[in-house]
C-alpha positions in Angstrom: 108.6 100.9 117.7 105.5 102.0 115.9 103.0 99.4 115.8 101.2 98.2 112.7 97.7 100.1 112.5 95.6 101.0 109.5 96.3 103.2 106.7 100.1 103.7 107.6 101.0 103.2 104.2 99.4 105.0 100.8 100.1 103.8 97.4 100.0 106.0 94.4 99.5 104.1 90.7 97.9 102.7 87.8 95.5 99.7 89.0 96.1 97.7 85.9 94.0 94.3 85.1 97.0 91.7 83.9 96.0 89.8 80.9 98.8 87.4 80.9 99.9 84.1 78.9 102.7 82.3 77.9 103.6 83.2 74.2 106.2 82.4 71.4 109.0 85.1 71.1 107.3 85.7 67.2 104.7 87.7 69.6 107.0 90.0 70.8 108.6 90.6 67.4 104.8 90.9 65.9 104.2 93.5 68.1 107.9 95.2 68.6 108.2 93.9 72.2 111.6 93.6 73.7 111.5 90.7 76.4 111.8 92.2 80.4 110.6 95.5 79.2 108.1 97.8 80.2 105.9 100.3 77.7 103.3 102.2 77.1 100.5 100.8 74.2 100.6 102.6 71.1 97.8 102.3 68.5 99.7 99.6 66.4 99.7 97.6 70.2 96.0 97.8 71.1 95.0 94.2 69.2 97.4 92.5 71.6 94.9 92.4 74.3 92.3 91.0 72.0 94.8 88.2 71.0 95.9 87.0 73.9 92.3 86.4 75.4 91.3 85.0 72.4 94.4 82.5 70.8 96.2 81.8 74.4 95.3 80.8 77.8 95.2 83.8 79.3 94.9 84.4 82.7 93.3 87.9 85.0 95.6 88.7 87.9 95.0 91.7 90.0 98.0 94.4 88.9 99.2 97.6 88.1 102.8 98.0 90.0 102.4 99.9 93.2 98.8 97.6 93.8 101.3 94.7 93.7 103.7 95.8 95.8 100.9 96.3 98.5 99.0 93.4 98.1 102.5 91.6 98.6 103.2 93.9 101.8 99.5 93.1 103.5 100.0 89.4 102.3 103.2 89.3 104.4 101.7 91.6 107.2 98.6 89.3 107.5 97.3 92.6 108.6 94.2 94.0 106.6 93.9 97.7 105.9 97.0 98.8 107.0 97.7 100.3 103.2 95.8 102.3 101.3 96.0 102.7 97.5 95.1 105.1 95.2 94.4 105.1 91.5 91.4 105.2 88.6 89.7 102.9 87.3 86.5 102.2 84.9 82.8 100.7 85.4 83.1 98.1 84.4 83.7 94.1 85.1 87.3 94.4 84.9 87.3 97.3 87.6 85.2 95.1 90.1 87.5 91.8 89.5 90.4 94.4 90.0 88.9 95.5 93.4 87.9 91.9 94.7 91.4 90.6 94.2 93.1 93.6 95.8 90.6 93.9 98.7 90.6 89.8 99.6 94.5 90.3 99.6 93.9 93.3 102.6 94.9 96.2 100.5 92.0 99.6 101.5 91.4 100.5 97.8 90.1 104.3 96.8 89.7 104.3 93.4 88.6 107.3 91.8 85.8 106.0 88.8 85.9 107.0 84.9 82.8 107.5 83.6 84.3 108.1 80.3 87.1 105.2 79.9 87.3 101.3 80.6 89.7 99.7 83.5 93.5 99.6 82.3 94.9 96.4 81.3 98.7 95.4 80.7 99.2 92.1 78.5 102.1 90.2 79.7 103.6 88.2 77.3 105.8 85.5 79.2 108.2 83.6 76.7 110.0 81.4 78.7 111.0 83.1 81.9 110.9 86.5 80.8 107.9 88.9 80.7 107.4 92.0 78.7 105.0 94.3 79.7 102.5 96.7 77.4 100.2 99.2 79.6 96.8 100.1 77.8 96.3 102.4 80.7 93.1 104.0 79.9 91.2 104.7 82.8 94.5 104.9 84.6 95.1 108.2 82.8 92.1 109.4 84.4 93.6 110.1 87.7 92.7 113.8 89.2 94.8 115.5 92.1 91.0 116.5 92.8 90.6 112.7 94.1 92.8 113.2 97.1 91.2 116.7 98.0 87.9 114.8 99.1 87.6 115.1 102.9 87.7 111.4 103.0 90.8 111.0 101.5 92.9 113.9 103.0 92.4 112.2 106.0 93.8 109.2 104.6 96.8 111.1 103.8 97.2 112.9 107.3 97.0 109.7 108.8 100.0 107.8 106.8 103.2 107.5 107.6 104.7 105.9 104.6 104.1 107.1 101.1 105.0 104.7 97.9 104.7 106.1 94.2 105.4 104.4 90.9 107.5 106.3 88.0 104.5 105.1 85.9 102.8 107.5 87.8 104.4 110.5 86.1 102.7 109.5 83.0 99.2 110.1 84.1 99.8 112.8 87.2 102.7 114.3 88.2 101.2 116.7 90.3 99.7 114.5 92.6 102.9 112.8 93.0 104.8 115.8 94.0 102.2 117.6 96.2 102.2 114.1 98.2 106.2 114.1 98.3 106.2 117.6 99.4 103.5 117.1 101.7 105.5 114.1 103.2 109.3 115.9 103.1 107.4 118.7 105.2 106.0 116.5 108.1 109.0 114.5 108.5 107.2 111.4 106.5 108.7 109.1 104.5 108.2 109.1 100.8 109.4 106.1 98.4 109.8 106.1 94.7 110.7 103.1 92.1 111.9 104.0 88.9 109.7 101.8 86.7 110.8 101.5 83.7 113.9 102.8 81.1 111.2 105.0 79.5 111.0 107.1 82.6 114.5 108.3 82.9 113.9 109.1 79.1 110.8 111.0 78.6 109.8 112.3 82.3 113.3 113.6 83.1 112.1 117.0 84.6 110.1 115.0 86.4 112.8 113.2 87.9 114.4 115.9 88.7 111.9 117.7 90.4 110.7 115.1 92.5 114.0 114.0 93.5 114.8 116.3 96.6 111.8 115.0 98.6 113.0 111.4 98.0 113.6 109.3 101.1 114.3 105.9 99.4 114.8 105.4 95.7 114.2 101.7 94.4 114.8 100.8 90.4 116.8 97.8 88.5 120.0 97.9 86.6 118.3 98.9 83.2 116.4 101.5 85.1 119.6 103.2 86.9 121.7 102.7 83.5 119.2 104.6 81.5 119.0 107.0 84.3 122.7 107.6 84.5 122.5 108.4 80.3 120.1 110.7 80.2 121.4 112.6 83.6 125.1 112.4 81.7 126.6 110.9 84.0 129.6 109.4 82.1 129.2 105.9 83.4 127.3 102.0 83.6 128.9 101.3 86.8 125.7 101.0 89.0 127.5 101.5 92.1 128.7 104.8 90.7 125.1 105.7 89.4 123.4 104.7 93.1 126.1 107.1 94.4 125.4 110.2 92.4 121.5 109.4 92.5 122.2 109.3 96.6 124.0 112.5 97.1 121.4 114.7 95.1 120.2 117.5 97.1 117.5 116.5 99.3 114.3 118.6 101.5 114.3 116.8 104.5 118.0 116.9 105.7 116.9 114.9 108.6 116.6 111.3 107.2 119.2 110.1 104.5 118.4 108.8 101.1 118.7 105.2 100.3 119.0 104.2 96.5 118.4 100.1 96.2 119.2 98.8 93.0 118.3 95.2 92.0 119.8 92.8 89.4 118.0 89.6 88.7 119.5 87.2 90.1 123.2 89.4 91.2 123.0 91.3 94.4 120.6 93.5 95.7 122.9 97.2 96.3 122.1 99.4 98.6 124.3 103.0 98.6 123.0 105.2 101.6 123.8 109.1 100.9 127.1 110.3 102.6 129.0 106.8 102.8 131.2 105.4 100.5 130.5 101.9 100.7 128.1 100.1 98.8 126.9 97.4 100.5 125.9 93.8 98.6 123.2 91.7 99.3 123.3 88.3 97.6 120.4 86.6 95.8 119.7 82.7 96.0 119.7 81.7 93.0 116.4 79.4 91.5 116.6 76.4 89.9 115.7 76.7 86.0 112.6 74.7 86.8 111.5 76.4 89.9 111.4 79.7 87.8 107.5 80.0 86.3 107.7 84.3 85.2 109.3 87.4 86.6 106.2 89.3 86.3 105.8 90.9 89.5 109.3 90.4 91.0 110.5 93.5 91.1 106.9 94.3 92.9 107.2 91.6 95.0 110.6 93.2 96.1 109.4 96.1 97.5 106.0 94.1 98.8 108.6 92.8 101.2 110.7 95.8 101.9 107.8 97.6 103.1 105.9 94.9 105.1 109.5 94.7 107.5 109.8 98.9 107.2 106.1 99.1 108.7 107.5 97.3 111.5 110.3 99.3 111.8 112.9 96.8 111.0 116.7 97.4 109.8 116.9 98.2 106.2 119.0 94.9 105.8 115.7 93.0 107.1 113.7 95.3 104.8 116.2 94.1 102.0 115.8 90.3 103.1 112.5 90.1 102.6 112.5 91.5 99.6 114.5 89.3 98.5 112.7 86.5 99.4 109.7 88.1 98.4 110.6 88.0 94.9 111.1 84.5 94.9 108.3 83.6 96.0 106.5 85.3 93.3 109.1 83.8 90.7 108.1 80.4 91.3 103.9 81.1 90.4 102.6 83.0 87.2 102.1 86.5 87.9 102.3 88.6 90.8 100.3 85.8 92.8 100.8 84.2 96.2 98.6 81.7 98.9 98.9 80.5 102.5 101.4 81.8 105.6 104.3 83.9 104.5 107.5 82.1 105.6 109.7 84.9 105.9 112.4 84.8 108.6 114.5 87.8 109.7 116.8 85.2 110.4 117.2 84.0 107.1 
């Protein structure tokens, strides 16, 4: 059993300031907002940010979907530096409150600088318990494979054992996705990839496709999987169908099977491995209506926790657990927020 040490996970994404408040659904119509969505800001969105500082209570969390997801995993590891994320920011104040959150939760961050654009925000509207997400990622887009060429960070990448990478990634650089999944398939390393969003499957389907054969574990929700399974034709909404297909795509390394995870809300977690039939269900506790705060973050949270138990080389059903109860935690506090001892139990 490998023990934890530092930089045995690296992180690929958009660090993303969070600019989120509680709004009236009229928002979300004002803008053309669909609630639990994810997109990217067009012109007619860029006010929003403006808006919300300015005629709500907004509040700054530390964001950006693959930074969550490790500041969730070194929150539950109580073990500083042991991930390492990548991504572009600005100069600028929201770039250094960005860094202070993500380094005080543990996380190693690399950024690469813009001189030319300001830190990425997403606004999160939450009405109710539902959040809908708009990306203004700016500096984000300013990502260059040439930032993981530095001697520095090459030896960051020699030295992990775990690589993680958004689908919001494809937006702003593909290739440095892909040479770090091939780079991965062809040392025997494992590389993860979440979905995202709908709009992934739909614009960046190439993408998808060509990424797909050096994927070790696939995670994405139901919307994610059924807009997958459209644009891929395959003929059907059943999710356990679509976790199927997406499972048995060729794959590089023929040495590790892939694992597709798809989550549900509140339904069960299901996990298809490649070359079994059975898909296996993992229930979720359901919240109390008054215990839930927003699900920003929860699917973040979710994989936060399957990677803290997989860096301990625990079963996938632990890795599963603690997702799970990852994402309630982060349910029950606004935005992808946490404090004190993680509780998890493998017992649970």
């Amino acid at each position: 059993m490998e023990s934890l040490r530092d930089g045995m996970l690296v992180g690929l994404g958009n660090p993303l300031l969070d600019i989120s408040a509680v709004v009236e659904k009229d928002l979300l119509n004002k803008y053309d907002m669909q609630p639990n969505n994810a997109i990217l800001a067009e012109e007619k969105h860029m006010p929003i940010y403006q808006e919300l500082i300015e005629k709500y209570q907004a509040e700054y969390i530390a964001g950006g979907s693959v930074q969550n997801s490790l500041r969730v995993a070194q929150w539950i590891l109580q073990r500083p530096r042991t991930a390492i994320f990548f991504g572009c920011v600005g100069q600028d104040e929201y770039a250094r409150i960005l860094e202070e959150r993500a380094t005080s939760n543990g996380v190693n961050v690399q950024y690469q600088r813009s001189a030319t654009s300001p830190t990425g925000t997403c606004a999160v509207l939450v009405t109710g318990t539902q959040r809908s997400l708009c990306a203004n990622l700016a500096a984000a887009n300013d990502f260059t494979p040439e930032h993981l060429r530095s001697d520095g960070n090459r030896a960051y990448l020699q030295g992990a054992q775990f690589f993680y990478v958004s689908g919001f990634f494809f937006t702003v650089s593909f290739e440095s996705a892909l040479s770090v999944a091939k780079e991965a398939a062809a040392t025997g390393r494992m590389f993860m990839m979440n979905l995202s969003a709908p709009f992934v499957p739909q614009f960046y389907k190439n993408n998808l496709e060509e990424i797909f054969p050096y994927v070790d574990v696939l995670f994405g929700n139901e919307t994610e999987a059924i807009a997958l399974a459209k644009e891929f034709n395959y003929g059907t909404e059943d999710l356990r169908e679509i976790g199927k297909r997406i499972a048995a795509l060729p794959k590089e390394n023929g040495k590790r099977k892939r694992i597709v995870i798809i989550t549900q809300g509140s339904d069960p977690v299901l996990l298809i491995e490649a070359g079994t039939d059975t898909v296996r269900e993992f229930p979720v506790q359901k919240l109390a209506p008054e215990q839930m705060v927003d699900t920003n973050g929860a699917g973040d949270a979710f994989v936060g926790g399957f990677l803290a138990q997989l860096l301990q080389s625990r079963t996938v059903d632990v890795c599963i657990k603690c997702g799970i109860w990852a994402a309630r935690e982060i349910i029950q506090r606004s935005g992808c927020t946490f404090e004190g001892e993680p509780s998890f139990c493998a017992d649970n």
